[in-house]
C-alpha positions in Angstrom: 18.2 1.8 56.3 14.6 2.3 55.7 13.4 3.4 51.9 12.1 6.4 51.7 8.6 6.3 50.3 8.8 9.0 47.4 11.6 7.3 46.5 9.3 4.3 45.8 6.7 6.5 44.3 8.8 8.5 42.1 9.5 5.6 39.2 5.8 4.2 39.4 4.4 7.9 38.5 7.1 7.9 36.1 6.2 4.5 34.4 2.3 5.7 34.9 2.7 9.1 33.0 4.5 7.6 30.3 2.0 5.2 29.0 -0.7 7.2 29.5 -2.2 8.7 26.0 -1.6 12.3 25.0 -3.5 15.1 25.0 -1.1 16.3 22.2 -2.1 13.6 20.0 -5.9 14.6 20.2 -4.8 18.4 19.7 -2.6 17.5 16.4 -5.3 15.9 14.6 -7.0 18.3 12.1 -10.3 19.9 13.5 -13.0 18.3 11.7 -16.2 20.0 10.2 -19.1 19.6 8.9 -20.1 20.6 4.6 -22.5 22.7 6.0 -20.7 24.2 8.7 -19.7 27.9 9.9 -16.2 27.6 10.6 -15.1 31.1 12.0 -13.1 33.0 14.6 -14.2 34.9 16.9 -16.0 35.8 20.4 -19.0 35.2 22.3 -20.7 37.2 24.9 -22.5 34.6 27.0 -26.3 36.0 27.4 -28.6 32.8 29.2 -27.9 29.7 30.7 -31.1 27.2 31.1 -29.8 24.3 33.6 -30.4 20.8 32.6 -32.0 18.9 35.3 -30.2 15.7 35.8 -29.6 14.2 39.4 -26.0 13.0 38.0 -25.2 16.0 37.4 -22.7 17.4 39.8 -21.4 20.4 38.0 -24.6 22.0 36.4 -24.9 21.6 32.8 -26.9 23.5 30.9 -27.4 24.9 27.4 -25.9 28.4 27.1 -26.6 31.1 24.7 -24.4 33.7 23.6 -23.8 36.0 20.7 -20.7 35.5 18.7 -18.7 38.1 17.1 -17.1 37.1 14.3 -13.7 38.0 12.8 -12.9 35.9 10.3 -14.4 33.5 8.3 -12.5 30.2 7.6 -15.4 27.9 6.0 -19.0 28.2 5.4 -21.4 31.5 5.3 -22.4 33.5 8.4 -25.6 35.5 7.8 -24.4 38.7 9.7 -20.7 40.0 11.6 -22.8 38.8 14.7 -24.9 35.6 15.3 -26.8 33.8 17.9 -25.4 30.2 19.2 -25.4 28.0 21.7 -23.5 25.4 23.4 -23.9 23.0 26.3 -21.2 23.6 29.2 -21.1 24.3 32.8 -19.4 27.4 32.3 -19.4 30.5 30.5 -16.8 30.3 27.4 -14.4 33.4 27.9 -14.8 36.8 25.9 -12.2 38.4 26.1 -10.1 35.4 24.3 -10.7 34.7 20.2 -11.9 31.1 19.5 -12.0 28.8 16.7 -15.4 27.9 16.3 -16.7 24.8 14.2 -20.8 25.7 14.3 -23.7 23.6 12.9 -27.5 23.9 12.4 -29.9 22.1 15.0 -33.6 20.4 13.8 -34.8 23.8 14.9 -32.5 25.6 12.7 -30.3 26.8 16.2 -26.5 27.4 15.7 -25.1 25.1 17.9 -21.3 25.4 18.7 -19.8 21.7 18.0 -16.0 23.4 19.0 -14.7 26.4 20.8 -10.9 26.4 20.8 -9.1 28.9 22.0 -7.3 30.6 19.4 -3.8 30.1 20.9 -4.0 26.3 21.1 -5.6 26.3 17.6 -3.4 28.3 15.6 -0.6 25.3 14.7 -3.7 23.0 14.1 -5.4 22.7 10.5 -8.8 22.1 9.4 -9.2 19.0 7.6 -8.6 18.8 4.7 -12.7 18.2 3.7 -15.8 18.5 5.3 -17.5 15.1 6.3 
């Protein structure tokens, strides 16, 4: 009798998924910030996207600017309920889904989103401990 082939298959993806590393792991460690940081929950309304022209790539970076509503403050100071940001992606971040933002100052003085989590895979996460 002639093996079936996903019978073959079946243990190697097995073997293969269990030593690869998990995206669990990177979700349970604490979301790092920065001391001079805005660390706040909240929404952003995507307003402009300016493309960045690179021949690699394929799925059209480009920085984005939105305004972000915010709900709650975790860490830091925000200067008004609403504030202008940016952030470098391909797509638009949701808004109609709270995130956890982390958001730092640019050289220009720009709010520039360093992480958008969304809220639900955020909530059993911490904030480190300290800024750094």
């Amino acid at each position: 009798m002639k093996p079936r082939p996903h019978r073959l298959v079946a243990p190697a993806l097995a073997i293969a998924l269990s030593t690869m590393p998990s995206a669990t792991a990177a979700q349970d460690a604490p979301i790092g910030y920065g001391c001079g940081d805005l660390v706040a929950i909240g929404r952003a309304r995507s307003l402009d996207y300016t493309p960045v022209d690179s021949e690699d790539d394929m799925l059209g970076h480009g920085w984005i600017t939105a305004k972000l509503k915010i709900r709650k403050v975790l860490r830091g100071h925000a200067a008004a309920p609403t504030v202008p940001v940016r952030y470098f992606a391909h797509a638009d971040l949701r808004d109609d889904r709270d995130f956890l933002f982390v958001i730092a100052k640019d050289e220009a003085g720009r709010n520039v989103v360093r992480t958008a989590r969304p809220i639900e895979d955020a909530v059993d996460q911490r904030l480190a401990a300290r800024c750094g």
